[in-house]
N, C-alpha and C positions, 0 to 999 in steps of 0.2 A: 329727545325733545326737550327744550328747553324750557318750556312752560312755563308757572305763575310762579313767586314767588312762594319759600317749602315752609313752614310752621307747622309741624305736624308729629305726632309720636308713630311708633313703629315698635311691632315685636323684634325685627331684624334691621339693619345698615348694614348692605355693603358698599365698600368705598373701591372700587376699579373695576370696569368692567368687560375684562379680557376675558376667554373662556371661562376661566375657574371661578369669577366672579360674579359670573351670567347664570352659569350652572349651578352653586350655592343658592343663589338667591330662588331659582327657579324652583327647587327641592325645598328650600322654606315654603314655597306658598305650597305646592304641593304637602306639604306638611301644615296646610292652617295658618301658616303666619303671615300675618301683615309686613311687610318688606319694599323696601325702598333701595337702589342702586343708583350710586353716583356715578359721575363720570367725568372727570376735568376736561377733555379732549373734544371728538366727537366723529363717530363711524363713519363711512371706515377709516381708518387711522395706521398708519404705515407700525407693524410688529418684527422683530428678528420672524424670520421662519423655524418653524420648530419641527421634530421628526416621532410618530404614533413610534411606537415596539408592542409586540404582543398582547405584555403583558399591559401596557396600559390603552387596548383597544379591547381588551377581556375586561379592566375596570370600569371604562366607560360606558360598555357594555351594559354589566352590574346594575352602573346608578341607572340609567335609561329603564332599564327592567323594572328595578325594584319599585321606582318614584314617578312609575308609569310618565317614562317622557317618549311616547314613541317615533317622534322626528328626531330623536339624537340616533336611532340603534341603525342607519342607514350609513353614517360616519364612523362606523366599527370596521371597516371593510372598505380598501380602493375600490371592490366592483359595483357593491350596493351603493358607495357612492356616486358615484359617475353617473350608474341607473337614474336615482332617485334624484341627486342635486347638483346635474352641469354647468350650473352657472354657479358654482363654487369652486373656487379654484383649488386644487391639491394636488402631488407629486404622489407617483407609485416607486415606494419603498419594500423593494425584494430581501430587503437584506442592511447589512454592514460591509463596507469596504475599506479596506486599511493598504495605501500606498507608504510604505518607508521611502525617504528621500535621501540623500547625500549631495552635498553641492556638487554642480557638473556632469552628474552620474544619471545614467538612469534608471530605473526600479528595473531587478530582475524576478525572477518566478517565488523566491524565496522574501522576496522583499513586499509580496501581497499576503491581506490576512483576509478572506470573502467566510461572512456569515451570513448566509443565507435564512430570511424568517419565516417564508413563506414558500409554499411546491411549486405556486402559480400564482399570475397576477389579481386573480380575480379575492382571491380571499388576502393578498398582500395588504402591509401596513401604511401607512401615506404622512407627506410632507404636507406640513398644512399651510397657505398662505392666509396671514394673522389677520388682515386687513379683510377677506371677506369670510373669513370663520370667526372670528369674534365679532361683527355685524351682526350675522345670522344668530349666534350664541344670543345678543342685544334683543334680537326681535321673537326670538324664545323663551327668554325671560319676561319680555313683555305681552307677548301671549297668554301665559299661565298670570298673568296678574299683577307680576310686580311693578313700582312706581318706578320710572327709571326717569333720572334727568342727566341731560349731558349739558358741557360746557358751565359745568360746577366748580370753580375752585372754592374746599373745603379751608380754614384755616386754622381750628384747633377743636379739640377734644375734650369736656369734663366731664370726669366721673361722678354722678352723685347717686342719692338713692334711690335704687329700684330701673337705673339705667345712665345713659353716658350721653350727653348733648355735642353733638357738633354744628360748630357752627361755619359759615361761609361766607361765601357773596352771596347775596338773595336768598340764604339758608340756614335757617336755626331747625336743627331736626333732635328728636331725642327717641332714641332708641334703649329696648331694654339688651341687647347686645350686641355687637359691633365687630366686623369682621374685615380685615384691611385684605385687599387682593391687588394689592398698589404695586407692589414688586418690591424688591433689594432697597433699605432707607428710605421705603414709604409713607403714606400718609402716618399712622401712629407712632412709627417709632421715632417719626420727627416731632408730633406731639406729645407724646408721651416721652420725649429726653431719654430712649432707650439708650441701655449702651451698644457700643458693637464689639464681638470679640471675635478672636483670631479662628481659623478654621486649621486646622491639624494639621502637618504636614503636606501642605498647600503652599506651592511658589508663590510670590507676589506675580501676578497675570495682569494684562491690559489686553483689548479685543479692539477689533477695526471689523466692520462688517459693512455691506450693502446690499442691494440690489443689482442684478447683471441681465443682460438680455446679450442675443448671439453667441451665446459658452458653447464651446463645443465639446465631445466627446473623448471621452480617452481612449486610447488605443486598443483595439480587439487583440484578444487572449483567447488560448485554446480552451474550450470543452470549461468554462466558468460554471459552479455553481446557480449563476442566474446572470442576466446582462448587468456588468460591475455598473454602469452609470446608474441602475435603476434600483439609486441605493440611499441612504445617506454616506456620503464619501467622505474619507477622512486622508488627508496627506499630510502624514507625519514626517517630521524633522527635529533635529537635536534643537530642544528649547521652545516648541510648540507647532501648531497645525493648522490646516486650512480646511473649513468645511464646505460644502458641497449640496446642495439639495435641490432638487429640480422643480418644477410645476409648470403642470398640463399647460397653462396658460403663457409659455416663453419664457418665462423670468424663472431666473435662479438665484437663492439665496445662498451666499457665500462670505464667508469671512476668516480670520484670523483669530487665533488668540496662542499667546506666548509671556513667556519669562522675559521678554525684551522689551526695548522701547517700541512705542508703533506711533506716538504722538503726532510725528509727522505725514499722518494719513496717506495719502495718493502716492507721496516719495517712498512711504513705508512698506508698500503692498508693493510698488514696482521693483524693489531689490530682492522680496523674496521671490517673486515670478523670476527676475535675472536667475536667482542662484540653483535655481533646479530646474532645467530644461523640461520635464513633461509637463509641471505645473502651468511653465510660462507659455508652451505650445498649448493646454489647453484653453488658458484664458487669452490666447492671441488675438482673437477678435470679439469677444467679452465686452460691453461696454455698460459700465456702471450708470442706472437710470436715477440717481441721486446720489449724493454726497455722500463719504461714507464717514460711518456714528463710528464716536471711538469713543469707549468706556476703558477708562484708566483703573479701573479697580470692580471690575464685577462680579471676584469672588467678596461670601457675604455672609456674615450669620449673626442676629439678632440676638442680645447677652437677655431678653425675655422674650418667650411667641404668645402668652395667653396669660391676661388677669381675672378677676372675679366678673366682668363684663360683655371682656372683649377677647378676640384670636388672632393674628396674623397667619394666612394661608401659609401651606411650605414655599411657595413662592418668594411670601413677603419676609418670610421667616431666615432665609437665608438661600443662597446661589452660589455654584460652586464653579461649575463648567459648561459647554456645549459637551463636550467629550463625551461620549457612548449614550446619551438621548436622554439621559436620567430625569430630566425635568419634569415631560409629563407623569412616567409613572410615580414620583415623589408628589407631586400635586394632587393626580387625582385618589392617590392612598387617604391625603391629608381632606381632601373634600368627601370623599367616604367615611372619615373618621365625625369630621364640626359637622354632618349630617346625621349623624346618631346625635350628636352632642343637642344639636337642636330636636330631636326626637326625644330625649332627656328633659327636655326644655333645660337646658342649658347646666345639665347639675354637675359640681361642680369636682368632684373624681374623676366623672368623664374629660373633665376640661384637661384637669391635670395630664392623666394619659394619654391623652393629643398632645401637649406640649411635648413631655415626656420623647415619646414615640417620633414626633416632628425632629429634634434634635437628634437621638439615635441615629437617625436615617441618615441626618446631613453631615452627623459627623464619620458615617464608617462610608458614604459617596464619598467624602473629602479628602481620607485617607488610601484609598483609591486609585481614585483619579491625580491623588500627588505623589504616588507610587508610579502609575502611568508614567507623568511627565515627569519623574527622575530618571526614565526609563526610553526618553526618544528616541538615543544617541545607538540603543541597545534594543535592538528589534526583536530579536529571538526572547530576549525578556518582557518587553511588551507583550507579546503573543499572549507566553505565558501566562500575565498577571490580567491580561481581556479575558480569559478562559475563568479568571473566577466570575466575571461579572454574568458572561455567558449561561456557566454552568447557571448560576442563581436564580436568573431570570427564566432559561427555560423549566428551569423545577417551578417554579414558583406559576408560573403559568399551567403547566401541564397540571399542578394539584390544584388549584382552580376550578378546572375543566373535569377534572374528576369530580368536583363536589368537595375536597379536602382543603380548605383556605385554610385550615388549622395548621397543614405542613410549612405553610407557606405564611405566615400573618405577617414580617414586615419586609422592608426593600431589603434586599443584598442578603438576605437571611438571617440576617446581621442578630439578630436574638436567638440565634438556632445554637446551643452550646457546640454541635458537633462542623459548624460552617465557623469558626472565629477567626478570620482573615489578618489578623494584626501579626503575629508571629512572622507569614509569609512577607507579608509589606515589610518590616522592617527587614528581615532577609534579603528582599529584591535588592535593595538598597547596597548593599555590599559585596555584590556579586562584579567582580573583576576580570576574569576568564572565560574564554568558551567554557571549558570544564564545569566553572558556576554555572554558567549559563542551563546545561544540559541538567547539572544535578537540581538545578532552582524549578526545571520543568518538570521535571522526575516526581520531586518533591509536591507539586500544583495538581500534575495528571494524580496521586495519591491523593492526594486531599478532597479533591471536588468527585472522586468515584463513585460516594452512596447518591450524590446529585445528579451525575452525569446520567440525563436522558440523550442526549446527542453524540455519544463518542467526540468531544471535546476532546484534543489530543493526542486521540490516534493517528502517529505518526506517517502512517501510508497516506494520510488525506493530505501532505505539507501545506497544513493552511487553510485547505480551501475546503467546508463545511456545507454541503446540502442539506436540506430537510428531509429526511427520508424516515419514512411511517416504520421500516422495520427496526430504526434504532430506538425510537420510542415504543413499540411495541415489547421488545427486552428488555428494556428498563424497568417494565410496570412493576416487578413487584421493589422498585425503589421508593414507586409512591401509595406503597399497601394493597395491589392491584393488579388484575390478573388481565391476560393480554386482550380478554374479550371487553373489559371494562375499556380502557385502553382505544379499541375499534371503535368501539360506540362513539370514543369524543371525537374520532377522526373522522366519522363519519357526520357525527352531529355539527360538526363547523368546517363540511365543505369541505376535506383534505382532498376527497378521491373525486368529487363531481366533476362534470365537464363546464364548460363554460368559463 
């Protein structure tokens, strides 16, 4: 709503309001504060599609619980949502699926990586379409209380004492702290003159993405893990990939991102569909329902995320990749985090280690994922270096579930002295031969062991990774825990039900 012109103070500002930004604000008032949400745009408003995992439908989960929001805890779950909110549009996500390409060629049995996240659809993870989940997020926010205006352009930011004034078109607001959820070179870092710096062995990337209606299906494969479309897809090629994700409602969000030029949009997408026949037979009668957005530079990381006033979400704090879904659970880690912070009323250790912790995260995602894409050309090494992300994520989920977030406190483990992945990455990098190849696995399948709840690696599986209750059951006492313990979370989140 666009409403009366704003003059007014605020314990809280946030400035964008895509889910994270809806959800913050909503959790301030539920915590007592006064809060006001901008919105340059206005709902619903065309989003990249993005993809849940586990562990950030267990975090989401979390804040709904704890910050009594009980219309989010229906959105933890494709079946409870469907139940509860059909006229939301969402994709059902079984898994990861990983096509290696070679020009001309077509993928064989070796050349698929299927991780499977879920036994069955009903408790599966989902693609969200941003256009009516961030509406909804809007009118949730605005439920619990907070001031929300849209079609705000904001145009600068001062810090003075005891809070920070923004000001706009039709908007002088002053808040006592100030929280950007704008995305990549958002609102503060352009008012505040932040710097930008480089993200760690991270290629220079550009992306082309849209929307498609009529995609068809990839070709049936024997005895899969789960149905590979009903996934987020990924088709890999030397120099980057194409992503994939579906929704209930016809349209699929697809895009591009690579080490190469793509500037030439529509020319640029049609030559990678030429050079790999199953890509190009899938998107054969595909037809893109808008233009498609090309971002020349959408990796991103902010040289500050938080001053004595103010924060930028991980969002806004820096962007690395589509590649392996990182983004929501980076996010809602960081909206878990500026949610104590404002429990705190805003003190200012706690700030620090949000910052702190913000960065950590994005730099060892960074280092990663440009290990990954060093690694297109080299699939058996890819594999590999997906199994630490793999391994990470299921641990860190499963000790969750157990009640232990202490095994588990940040992304990628990446604080865990016994998980320190940097030794590996620069190793992948140098691997030349089959022989590396094999020894670089060797090497991985050791490493990720005391983590390994899902037999990551085990060779008899080539690739293809089910959910299955009795490899988590073996693992337990990886996460201090005995097999009954174990039972109970499989039981308590719906593994064995029907339906």
């Amino acid at each position: 709503m666009r409403g009366l012109p704003v003059s007014a103070d605020y314990d809280l500002a946030v400035v964008g309001s895509g889910f994270a930004g809806s959800l913050l604000a909503m959790i301030a008032r539920r915590l007592g504060k006064s809060v006001i949400l901008l919105e340059r745009a206005k709902h619903p408003r065309f989003a990249i599609g993005e993809s849940t995992t586990p562990l950030s439908n267990l975090l989401l989960e979390e804040l709904a619980t704890r910050y009594d929001l009980p219309n989010l805890l229906p959105l933890c779950k494709w079946g409870t949502w469907r139940r509860t909110y059909p006229e939301l549009a969402c994709g059902l996500k079984r898994g990861f699926t990983f096509y290696h390409h070679k020009p001309g060629r077509e993928p064989q049995r070796d050349d698929r990586l299927l991780v499977a996240a879920s036994p069955r659809d009903a408790i599966a993870d989902t693609h969200w379409y941003r256009a009516d989940v961030d509406a909804f997020f809007v009118s949730e926010a605005q439920r619990a209380g907070v001031d929300y205006r849209d079609e705000v352009r904001v145009y600068s930011a001062r810090e003075r004492e005891g809070g920070i004034t923004i000001e706009g078109e039709r908007l002088a607001v002053t808040a006592r702290f100030v929280v950007d959820a704008t995305g990549p070179r958002g609102f503060l870092h352009r008012a505040f003159a932040l710097p930008e710096l480089p993200l760690p062995d991270m290629p220079a990337t550009e992306a082309l993405f849209t929307h498609f209606t009529g995609l068809g299906r990839l070709d049936e494969i024997d005895n899969p893990p789960y149905p590979v479309d009903d996934a987020a897809v990924h088709h890999v090629f030397d120099g980057g990939w194409i992503w994939v994700l579906r929704f209930a409602n016809g349209i699929t969000s697809a895009g591009v991102a690579a080490s190469f030029g793509l500037g030439e949009g529509d020319a640029a997408w049609r030559r990678i569909l030429d050079r790999f026949p199953a890509i190009g037979r899938q998107f054969a009668a595909a037809k893109p329902i808008m233009p498609f957005a090309h971002s020349p530079r959408p990796s991103f990381r902010s040289g500050a995320i938080a001053g004595g006033r103010w924060a930028l979400l991980p969002s806004a704090a820096g962007f690395v990749d589509p590649l392996l879904s990182t983004g929501f659970p980076l996010t809602l880690l960081g909206v878990s985090r500026l949610a104590r912070v404002v429990e705190r009323d805003w003190e200012s250790a706690a700030l620090a280690d949000y910052a702190r912790q913000t960065e950590d995260e994005l730099l060892a995602t960074a280092r990663l994922i440009g290990a990954l894409y060093a690694s297109m050309d080299n699939f058996p090494v890819f594999v590999s270096l997906s199994l630490l992300y793999f391994a990470a994520a299921s641990f860190s989920e499963t000790a969750r579930r157990l009640g232990k977030p202490h095994l588990a406190g940040s992304f990628l483990l990446h604080d865990n002295p016994d998980f320190q992945m940097q030794p590996i990455l620069e190793r992948a990098r140098t691997v030349r031969t089959e022989t590396d190849s094999r020894s670089l696995n060797d090497e991985i399948r050791r490493f990720i062991e005391p983590f390994n709840v899902a037999c990551f690696g085990d060779p008899q599986r080539r690739n293809w990774y089910p959910v299955d209750a009795e490899d988590m059951l073996r693992a337990a006492p990886k996460l201090g825990a005995s097999r009954e313990d174990v039972a109970r979370v499989l039981d308590r989140c719906g593994f064995g039900a029907a339906g």
